[in-house]
C-alpha positions as CSV (number, residue, x, y, z in Angstrom):
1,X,-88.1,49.7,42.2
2,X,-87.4,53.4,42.4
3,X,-87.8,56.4,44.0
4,X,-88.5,60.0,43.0
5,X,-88.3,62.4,45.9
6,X,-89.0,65.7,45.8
7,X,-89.8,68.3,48.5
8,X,-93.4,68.8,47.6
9,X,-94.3,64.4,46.5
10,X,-92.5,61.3,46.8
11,X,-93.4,58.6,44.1
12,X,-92.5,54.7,44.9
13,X,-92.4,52.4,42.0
14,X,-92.1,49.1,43.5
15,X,-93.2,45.8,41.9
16,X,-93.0,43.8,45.1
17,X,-94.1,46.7,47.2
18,X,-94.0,44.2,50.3
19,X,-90.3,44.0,50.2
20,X,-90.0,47.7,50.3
21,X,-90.6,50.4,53.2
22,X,-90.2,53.9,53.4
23,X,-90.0,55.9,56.5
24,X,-93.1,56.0,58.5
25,X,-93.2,60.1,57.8
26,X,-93.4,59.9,54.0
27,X,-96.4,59.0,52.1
28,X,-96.0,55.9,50.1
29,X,-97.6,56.3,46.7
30,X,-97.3,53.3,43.5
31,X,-96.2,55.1,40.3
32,X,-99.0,54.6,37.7
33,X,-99.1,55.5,33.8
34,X,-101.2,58.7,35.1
35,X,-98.3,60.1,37.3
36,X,-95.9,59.1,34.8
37,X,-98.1,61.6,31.9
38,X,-98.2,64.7,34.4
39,X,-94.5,64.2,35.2
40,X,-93.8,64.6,31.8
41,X,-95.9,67.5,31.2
42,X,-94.0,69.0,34.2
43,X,-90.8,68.4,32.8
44,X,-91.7,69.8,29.4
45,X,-92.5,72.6,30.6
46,X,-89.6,73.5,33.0
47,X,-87.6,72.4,30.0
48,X,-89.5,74.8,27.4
49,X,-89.1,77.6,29.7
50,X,-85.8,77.7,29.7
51,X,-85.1,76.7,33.1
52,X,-82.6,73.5,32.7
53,X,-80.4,76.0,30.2
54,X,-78.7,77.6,33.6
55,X,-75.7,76.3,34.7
56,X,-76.6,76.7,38.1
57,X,-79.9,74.0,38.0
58,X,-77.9,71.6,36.7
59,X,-75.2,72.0,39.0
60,X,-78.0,71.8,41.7
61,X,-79.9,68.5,40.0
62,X,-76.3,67.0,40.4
63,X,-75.6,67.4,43.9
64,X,-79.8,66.5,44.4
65,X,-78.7,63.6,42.6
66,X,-75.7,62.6,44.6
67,X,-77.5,63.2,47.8
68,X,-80.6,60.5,46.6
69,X,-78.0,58.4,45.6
70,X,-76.1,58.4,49.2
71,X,-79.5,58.5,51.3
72,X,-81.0,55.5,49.2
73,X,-78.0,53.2,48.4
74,X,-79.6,50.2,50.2
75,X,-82.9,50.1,48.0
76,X,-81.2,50.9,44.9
77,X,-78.4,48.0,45.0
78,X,-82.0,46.3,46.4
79,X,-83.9,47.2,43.3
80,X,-81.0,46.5,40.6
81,X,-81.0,43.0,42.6
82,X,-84.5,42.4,42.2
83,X,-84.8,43.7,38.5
84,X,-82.0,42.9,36.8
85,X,-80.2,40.5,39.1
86,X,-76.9,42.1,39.6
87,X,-74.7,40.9,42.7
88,X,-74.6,43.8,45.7
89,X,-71.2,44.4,44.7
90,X,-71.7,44.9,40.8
91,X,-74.9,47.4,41.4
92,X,-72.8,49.1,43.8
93,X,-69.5,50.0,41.4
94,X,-71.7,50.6,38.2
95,X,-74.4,52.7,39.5
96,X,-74.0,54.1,43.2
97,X,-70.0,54.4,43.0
98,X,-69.6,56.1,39.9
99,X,-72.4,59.2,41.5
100,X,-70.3,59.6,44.5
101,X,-68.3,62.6,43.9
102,X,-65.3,61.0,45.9
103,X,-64.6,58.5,43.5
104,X,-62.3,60.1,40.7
């Protein structure tokens, strides 16, 4: 399972949707093949356009990133359970610690 959240949509993939819930003021959506296509385009074109080359988006997708990371540590050391069966404690130091911007 994951989540994309951005201002404007919020995308849940979640193969055992059941065993996930997001807060009562979000709209719940399954990721299908079609949103995956028009994400792409999207990106392609914010990348052809020259707006990932600044040093200042990047900087921002970072601390966007780190803030996801914090605000949805609980379903992600959930979803690396559920998909690749690592222990809390293992998803936790390879993939939520390493993001926190504390840990060097």
């Amino acid at each position: 399972m994951f989540v994309i959240c951005e201002p404007w949509k919020t995308f849940v993939y979640a193969p055992n949707s059941s065993s996930y819930n997001m807060a009562s003021n979000t709209k719940k959506k399954v990721f299908g093949s079609e949103d995956a296509l028009a994400m792409v385009e999207e990106l392609r074109a914010a990348f052809d356009c020259g707006k990932t080359r600044g040093c200042e988006w990047r900087i921002s997708q970072l601390k966007a990133l780190i803030k996801l990371s914090e605000e949805h540590e609980k379903e992600i050391v959930q979803a690396l359970h559920s998909d690749l069966s690592k222990s809390e404690t293992e998803a936790f130091v390879q993939e939520v610690l390493n993001l926190s911007p504390n840990y060097n």
